[in-house]
N, C-alpha and C positions, 0 to 999 in steps of 0.2 A: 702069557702066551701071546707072542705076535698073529694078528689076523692078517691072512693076505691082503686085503683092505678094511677101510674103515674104524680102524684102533688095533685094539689090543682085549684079552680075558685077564681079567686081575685077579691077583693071588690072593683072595680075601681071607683066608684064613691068617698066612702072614703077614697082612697090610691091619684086619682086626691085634694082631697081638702088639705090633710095631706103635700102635696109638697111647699104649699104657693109661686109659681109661680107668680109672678107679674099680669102674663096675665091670666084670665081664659080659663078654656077648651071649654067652648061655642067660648068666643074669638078667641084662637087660629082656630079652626075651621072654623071661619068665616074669617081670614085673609090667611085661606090655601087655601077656595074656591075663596075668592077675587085672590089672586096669580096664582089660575089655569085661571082665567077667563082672566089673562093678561098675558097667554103663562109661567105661573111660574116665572114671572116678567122680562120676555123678551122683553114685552112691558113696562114695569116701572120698572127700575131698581134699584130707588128709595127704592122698598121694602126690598133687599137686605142688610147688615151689610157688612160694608166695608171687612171684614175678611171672608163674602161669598165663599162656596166651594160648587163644582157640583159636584157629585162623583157615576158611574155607575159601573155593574161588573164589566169591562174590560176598562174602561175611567174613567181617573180623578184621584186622586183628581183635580181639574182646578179651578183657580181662577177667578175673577167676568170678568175679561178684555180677559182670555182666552174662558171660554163659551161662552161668548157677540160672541166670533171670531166665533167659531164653528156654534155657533146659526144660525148665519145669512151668512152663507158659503153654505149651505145647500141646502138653498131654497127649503126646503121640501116640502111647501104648494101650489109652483106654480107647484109642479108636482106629487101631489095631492091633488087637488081643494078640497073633499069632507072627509079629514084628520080629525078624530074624536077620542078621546083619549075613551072616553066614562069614565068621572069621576062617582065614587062611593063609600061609604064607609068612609066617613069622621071619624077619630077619634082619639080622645088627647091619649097620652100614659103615662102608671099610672105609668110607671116605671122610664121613663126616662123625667124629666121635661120639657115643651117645644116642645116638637116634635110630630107630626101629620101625622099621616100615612092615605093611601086613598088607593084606587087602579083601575087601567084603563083595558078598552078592546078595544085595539086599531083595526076602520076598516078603510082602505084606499083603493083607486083604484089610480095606475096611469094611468090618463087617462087625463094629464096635460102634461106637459113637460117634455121628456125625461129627464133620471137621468145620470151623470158620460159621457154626451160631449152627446147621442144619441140624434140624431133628435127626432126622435117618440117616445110615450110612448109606454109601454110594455099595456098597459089598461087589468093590472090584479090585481085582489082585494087581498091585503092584510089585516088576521084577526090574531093579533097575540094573546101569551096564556093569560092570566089572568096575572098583573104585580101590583107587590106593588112598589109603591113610599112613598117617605115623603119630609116632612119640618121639620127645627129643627131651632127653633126662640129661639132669646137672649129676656132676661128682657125688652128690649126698643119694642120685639116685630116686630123685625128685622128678614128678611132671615140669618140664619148664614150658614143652609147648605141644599140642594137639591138631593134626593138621586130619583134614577128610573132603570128602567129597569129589575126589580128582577122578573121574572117569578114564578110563584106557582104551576103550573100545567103543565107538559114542552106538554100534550100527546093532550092536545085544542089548537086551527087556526089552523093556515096552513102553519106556517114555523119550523116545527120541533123542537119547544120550545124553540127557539131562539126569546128572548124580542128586546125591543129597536130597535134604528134606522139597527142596524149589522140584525135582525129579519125581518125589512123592506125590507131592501136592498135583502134580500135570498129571500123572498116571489116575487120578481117580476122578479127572475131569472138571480140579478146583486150581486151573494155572493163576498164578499169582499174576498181578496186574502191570507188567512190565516185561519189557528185551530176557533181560535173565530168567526170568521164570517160564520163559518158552525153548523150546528145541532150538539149536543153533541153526540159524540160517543165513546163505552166501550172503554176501550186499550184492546190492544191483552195480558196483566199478567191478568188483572182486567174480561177477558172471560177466561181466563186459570182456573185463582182461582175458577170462578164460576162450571166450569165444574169440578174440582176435589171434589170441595165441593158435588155437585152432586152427583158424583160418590161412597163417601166415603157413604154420607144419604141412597144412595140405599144398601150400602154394609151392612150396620148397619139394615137397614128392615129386609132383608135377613135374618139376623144371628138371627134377634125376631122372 
C-alpha cells in the first residue's frame, strides 16, 4: 500500500513467502521464543551456529565462548531474584531472511545480592525504556546472531533511556565509569547549533 507520504506498507506476508527461507516464519518465531525461554540460549548453547555473534550498542560483536564469559560473570539474577525481560512482539522480518525481531520491558529490583563487591543490595527497582532485540538464524535454523539492548523510546523507566545491563546498572545507582554507561546527553556544538537555529526561526517570524 502506497502512503500518501513518506513510503509505502509492505505486503509481509507475501514478501515473507517470496524469500523461500528454508525455515518458516511461524517456525522461526517459535525457535526465537524457545531461545528466550532458555536465557537466549544461555542455557542451551546448543541452539547457537558455531559462527554465533552477540552484538549490543556499545558491546560486541563477541563470540559464542566470549558471551558464554560475560553471561555468567554477571550473576545478574542472584541479585535480582524477580529479573523479567517481559517478552513481546514476536515477528519474522520480510526484509531480511531469517531474523526475528521481538522486543522487552525489562522490570528488576535488586533486592538479592549486592552488585560490583557490595554486601547489601541497593533494593531499588529497576524499569527500563522499551528495547528491541532479535535473532538472525542460518538455513539449519541455527543462532548465527543476537542483537539487544536498542532502546525505542529513551523518555520511559527510569534510567534515563539507557537499555541493557549499562541501564541496569544506572538505575540502582551503580553507573559504570564512562560516557556509555550514563543517560545520553546533547554536546555543548549540538545545544549551540540548536540555539542558533532557534534564534535565526525567531528572526525569520519577525521579519513575516
Amino acid at each position: 500500500v502506497k502512503c500518501d507520504a513518506g513510503g509505502s506498507i509492505l505486503d509481509e506476508e507475501a514478501m515473507l513467502a517470496a524469500q523461500k527461507f528454508p525455515v518458516s516464519a511461524d517456525e522461526l518465531i517459535s525457535k526465537a521464543k524457545h531461545a528466550v525461554v532458555k536465557d537466549s540460549g544461555v542455557l542451551e548453547p546448543s541452539l547457537w551456529a558455531d559462527d554465533f555473534e552477540f552484538c549490543a550498542p556499545y558491546v560486541g560483536p563477541l563470540s559464542k565462548e566470549k558471551f558464554l564469559e560475560a553471561a555468567n560473570g554477571f550473576q545478574i539474577y542472584e541479585s535480582f531474584p524477580d529479573f523479567d525481560n517481559r517478552y513481546f512482539n514476536f515477528n519474522a522480518d520480510p526484509i531480511e531472511p531469517g531474523r526475528v525481531w521481538f522486543m522487552t520491558r525489562l522490570h528488576a529490583t535488586n533486592d538479592g545480592k549486592g552488585l560490583f563487591g557490595k554486601k547489601e543490595p541497593s533494593n531499588k527497582t529497576v524499569v527500563l525504556p522499551p528495547q528491541m532485540y532479535s535473532f538472525l538464524f542460518n538455513e539449519k535454523g541455527l543462532i548465527r546472531e543476537l542483537t539487544v539492548g536498542y532502546p525505542v523510546d529513551r523518555r520511559q523507566g527510569n534510567t534515563g533511556g539507557l537499555g541493557g545491563m549499562f541501564g541496569v546498572f544506572y538505575g540502582v545507582g551503580q553507573a559504570l565509569p564512562f560516557p556509555e554507561g550514563k543517560p545520553y546527553q546533547l554536546s555543548r556544538r549540538f545545544r549551540l547549533f540548536n540555539k542558533i537555529g532557534n534564534f535565526v526561526s525567531n528572526l525569520t517570524k519577525k521579519e513575516n
